[in-house]
N, C-alpha and C positions, 0 to 999 in steps of 0.2 A: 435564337436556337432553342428548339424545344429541350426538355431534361431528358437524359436517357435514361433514368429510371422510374418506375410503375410500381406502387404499392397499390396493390390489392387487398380491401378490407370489408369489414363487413358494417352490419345493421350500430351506427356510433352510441345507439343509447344502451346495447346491449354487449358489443366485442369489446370485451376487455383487451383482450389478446392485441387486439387492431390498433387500439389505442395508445399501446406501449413504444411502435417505430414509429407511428406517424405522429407522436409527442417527438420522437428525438430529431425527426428529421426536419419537422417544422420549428420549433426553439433553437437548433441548431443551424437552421437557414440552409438547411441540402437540397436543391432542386429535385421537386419529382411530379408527377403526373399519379391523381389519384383514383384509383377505379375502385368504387361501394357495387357491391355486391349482396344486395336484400336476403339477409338467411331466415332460416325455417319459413321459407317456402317452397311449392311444389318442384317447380325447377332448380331450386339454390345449390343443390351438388353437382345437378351437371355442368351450372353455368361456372361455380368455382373447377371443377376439373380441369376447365378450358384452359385454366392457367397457374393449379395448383396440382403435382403431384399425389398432396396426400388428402385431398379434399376437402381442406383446411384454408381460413384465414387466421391470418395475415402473410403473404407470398410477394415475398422481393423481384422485380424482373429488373435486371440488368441488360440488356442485349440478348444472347446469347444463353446468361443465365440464368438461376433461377435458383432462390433463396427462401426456404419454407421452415417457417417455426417464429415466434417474436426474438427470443434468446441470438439464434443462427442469423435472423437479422441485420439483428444491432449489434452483432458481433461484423460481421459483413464491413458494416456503415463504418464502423470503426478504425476497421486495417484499411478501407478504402479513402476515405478522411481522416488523416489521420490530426488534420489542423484543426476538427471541431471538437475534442475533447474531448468526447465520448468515454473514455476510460480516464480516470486521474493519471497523472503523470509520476507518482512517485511509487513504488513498489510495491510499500506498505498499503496506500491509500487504493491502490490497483485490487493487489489483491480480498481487502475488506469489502470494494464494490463487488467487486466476479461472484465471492460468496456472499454476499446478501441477494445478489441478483438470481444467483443458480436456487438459494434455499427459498425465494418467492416464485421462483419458476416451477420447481418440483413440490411444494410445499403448500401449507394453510387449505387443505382440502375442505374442511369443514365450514371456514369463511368463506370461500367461493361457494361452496352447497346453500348454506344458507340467507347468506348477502350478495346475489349475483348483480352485477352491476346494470344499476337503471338508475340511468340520469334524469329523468321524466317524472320517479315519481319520488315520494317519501314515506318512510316507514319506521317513526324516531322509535325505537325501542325491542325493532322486531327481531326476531332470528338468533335472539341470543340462548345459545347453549351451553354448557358447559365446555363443548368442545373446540366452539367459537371463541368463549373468554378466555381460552388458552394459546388461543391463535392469536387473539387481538395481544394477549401479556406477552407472548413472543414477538412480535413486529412494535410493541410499544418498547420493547429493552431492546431492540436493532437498534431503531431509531434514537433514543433517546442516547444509546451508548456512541452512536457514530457522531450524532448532533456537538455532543461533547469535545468531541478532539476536531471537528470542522471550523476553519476559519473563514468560509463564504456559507451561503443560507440553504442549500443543500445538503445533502447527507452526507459525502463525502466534501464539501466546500462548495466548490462548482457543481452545475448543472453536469449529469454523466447519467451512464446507463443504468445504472440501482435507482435513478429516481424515475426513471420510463417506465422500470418493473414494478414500482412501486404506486405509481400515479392510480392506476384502477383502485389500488386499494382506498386511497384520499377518496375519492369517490364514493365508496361504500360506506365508509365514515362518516360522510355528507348525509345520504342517505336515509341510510340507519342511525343517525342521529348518537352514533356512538361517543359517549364521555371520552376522553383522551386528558393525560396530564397538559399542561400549558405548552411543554417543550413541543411535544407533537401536533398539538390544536395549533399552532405558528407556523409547524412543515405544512400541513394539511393547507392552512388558508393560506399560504403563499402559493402550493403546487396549484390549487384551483384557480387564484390570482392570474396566472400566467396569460401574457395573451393568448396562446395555441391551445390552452387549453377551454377560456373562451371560445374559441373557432368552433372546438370541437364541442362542447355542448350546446351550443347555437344551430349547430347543424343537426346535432341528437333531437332537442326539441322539433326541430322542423319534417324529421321524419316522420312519415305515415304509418308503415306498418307497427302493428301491436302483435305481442306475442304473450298469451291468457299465460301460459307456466310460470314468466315471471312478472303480468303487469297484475295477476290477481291471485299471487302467491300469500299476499298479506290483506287484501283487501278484503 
């Protein structure tokens, strides 16, 4: 029996966004059916429309319905599974992931502006701003402070949704060749470790399209 659910996502060397459910539903082993959708191209908004209200990936199709944003997602995935973990089980630990996960969802503007996610290429040293190494010193004291009180190799212990929100960023790390203390170079090279998230840059590589904004931003 096929999955009834359909994630729709975009270009893997470049959607951070896309990267965030379809980490949680693959580590988490949730059956889905996956539809890549090639962005910034000429047709890539009408074709996302087809299945995305707000023109947007990453877009959950359940049946019936229809679940748009990464956040509204993996919020989704979670009340509907509720055996794969997805949220820690204890209060405290619950609530510490929700806010790490809402302030990387609304937040670090300046690291996404200047470290946009490309798996494909490297750029050990580039992008750094001022406003960047304050974004990195904020997600290096999340990390390190949550690292602290976890008794498994994620952030809050267990694999959960603050490390799906956070996965793209490991990535840009990679990257951009950014220095990290030891506690967090250990998260970074375990999140990359993963199998699913092999999958996923194995499949980044193999993509065709190139997009000049960000593959010769630093070049």
């Amino acid at each position: 029996m096929s999955p009834d659910l359909e994630l729709v996502i975009g270009n893997k060397n470049y959607s951070s966004w896309s990267l965030r459910p379809w980490l949680a539903m693959k580590h988490t082993g949730i059956p889905f059916v996956e539809r890549r959708i090639a962005l910034y191209q000429a047709d890539s908004r009408r074709r996302v429309l087809e299945h995305s209200p707000s023109g947007k990936v990453p877009v959950l199709r359940d049946g019936t319905t229809t679940v748009w944003d990464s956040l509204a997602i993996l919020e989704y995935l979670a009340e509907k599974f509720p055996d794969r973990g997805l949220w820690p089980q204890s209060a405290v630990a619950r609530a510490g992931a929700r806010s790490m996960s809402a302030e990387m969802h609304s937040g670090f503007a300046a690291l996404r502006a200047r470290m946009p996610m490309n798996l494909r290429n490297s750029y050990p040293g580039r992008g750094l701003t001022p406003e960047v190494e304050a974004d990195i010193a904020r997600i290096v004291s999340l990390w390190t402070d949550s690292r602290a009180m976890a008794s498994g190799p994620f952030l809050l212990g267990d694999f959960c949704i603050a490390d799906a929100m956070f996965a793209p960023v490991a990535t840009r790390f990679v990257t951009y060749g950014v220095k990290l203390p030891p506690v967090c170079q250990r998260y970074v090279d375990m999140l990359i470790a993963l199998p699913a998230m092999h999958l996923w840059y194995a499949d980044a590589r193999a993509e065709r399209e190139a997009v000049d904004e960000y593959d010769r931003m630093y070049a």
